[in-house]
C-alpha positions in Angstrom: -98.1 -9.1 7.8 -95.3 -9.1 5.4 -91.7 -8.7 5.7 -92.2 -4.8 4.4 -94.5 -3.8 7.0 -92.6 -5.5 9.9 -89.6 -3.7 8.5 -91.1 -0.8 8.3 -92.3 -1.2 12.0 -89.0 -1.9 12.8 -88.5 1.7 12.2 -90.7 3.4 13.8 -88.9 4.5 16.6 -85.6 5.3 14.8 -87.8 7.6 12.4 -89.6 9.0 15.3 -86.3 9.5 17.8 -84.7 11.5 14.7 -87.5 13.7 14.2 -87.5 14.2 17.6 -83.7 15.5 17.5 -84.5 17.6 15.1 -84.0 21.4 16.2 -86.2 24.1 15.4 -82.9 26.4 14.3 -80.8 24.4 11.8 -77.3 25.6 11.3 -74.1 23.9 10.0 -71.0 22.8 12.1 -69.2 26.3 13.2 -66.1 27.4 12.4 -63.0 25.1 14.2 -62.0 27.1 17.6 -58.4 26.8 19.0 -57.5 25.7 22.2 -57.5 28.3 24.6 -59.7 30.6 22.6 -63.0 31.8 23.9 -65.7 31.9 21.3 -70.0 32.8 21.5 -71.9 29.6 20.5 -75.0 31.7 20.4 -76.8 35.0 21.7 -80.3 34.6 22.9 -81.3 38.2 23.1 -84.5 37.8 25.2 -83.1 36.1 27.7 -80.2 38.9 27.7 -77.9 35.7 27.7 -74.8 34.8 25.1 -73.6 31.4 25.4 -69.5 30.8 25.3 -67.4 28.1 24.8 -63.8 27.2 25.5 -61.7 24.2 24.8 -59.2 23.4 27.6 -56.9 21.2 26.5 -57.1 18.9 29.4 -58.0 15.6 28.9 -60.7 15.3 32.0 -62.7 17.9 30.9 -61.7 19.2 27.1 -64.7 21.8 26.8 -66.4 24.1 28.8 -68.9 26.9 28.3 -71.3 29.0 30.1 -74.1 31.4 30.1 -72.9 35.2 30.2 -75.2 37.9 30.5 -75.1 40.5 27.9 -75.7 43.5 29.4 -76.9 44.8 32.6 -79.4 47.3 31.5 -80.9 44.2 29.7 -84.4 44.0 30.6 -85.0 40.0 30.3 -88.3 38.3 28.3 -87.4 35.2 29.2 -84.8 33.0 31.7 -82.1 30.9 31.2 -82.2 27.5 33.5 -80.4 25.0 34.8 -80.5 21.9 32.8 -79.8 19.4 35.5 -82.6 21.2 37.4 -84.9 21.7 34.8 -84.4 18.3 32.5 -85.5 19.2 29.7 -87.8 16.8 27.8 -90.7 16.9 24.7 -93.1 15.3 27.1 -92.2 18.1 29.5 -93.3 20.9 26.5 -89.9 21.4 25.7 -88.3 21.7 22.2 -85.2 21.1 21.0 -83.8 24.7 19.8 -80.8 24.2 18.4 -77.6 22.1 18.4 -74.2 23.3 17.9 -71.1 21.9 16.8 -68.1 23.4 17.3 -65.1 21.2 15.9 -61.5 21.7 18.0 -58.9 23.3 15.6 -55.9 21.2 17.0 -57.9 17.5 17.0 -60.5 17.6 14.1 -61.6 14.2 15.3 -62.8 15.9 18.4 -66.0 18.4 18.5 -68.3 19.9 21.4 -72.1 19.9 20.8 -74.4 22.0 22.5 -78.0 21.2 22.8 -79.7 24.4 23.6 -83.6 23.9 24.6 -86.8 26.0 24.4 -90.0 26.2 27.0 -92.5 27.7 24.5 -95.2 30.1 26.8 -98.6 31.3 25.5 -98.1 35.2 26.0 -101.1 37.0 25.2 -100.8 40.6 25.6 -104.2 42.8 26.0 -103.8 45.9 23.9 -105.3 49.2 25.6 -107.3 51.8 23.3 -104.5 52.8 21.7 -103.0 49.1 21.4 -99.9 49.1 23.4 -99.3 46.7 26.1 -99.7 48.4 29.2 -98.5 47.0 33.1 -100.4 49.0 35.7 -97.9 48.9 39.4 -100.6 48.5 41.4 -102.4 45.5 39.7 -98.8 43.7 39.0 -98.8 44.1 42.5 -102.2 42.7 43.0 -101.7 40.2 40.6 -98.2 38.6 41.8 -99.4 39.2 45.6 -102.6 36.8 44.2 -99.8 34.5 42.9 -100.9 35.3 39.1 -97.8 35.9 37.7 -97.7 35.6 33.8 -95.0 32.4 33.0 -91.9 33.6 30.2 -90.4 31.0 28.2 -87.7 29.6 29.2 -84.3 28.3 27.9 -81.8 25.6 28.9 -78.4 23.8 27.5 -76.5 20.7 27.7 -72.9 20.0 26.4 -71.3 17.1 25.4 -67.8 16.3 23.8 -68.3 14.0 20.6 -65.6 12.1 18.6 -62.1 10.6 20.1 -59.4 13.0 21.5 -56.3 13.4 20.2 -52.6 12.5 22.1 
């Protein structure tokens, strides 16, 4: 082999591990967020679930954020898990969503990133005669009873701090 090939097998797997990082959403670095100041990273609507961030200030722990549901009357289409429980991975069927960057206003040098992931689901709906999706009480009863219960897609997130903190 020559030099070129075994450079380009050398790589391989930094090529593959970037495509691999690469989200399905792509979105530039938000807007810098001041300490103290709660701000939405993201909506996911079918999970009826916005996603909020805060940085603290405090040196232990300078972000946090969390999952907030939207609305009560929300009907959900799909479920936001735990990450720790669920650990997320491609050879799991997972995809990387989306990553967020939100740089903190008072230490530029200092941003949080938010992975947020996606468990795809095949959902086929059978259309009736007059093709809407219809869901019968007594067969969903039947059918989760029979433990047949149609999978939704599911959604999880990680965060990490990035860059050196400010004095």
């Amino acid at each position: 082999m020559s030099t070129r090939h075994l450079l380009w097998l050398a790589l391989l797997p930094a090529v593959s591990a970037f495509a691999a990082e690469t989200p399905e959403l792509q979105r530039p670095a938000g807007a810098p967020q001041a300490v103290g100041a709660t701000h939405t990273l993201r909506q996911i609507p079918e999970a009826c679930a916005r996603l909020e961030g805060l940085f603290t200030g405090q040196a232990a722990q300078p972000y946090t954020f969390s999952v907030v549901r939207t609305s009560a009357q929300c009907q959900p289409r799909a479920r936001f898990v735990d990450f720790a429980k669920a650990q997320p991975s491609q050879a799991k069927g997972w995809k990387l969503n989306d990553v967020i960057r939100v740089p903190n206003a008072s230490c530029p040098s200092q941003q949080a990133v938010v992975r947020v992931w996606r468990l795809p689901v095949a959902q086929k709906a059978e259309l009736d005669g007059q093709g809407q999706s219809r869901i019968y009480l007594e067969e969903a009863k039947q059918q989760a009873a029979a433990g047949k219960i149609a999978q939704i897609p599911m959604f999880a997130a990680q965060m990490a701090v990035e860059g050196k903190a400010c004095p």
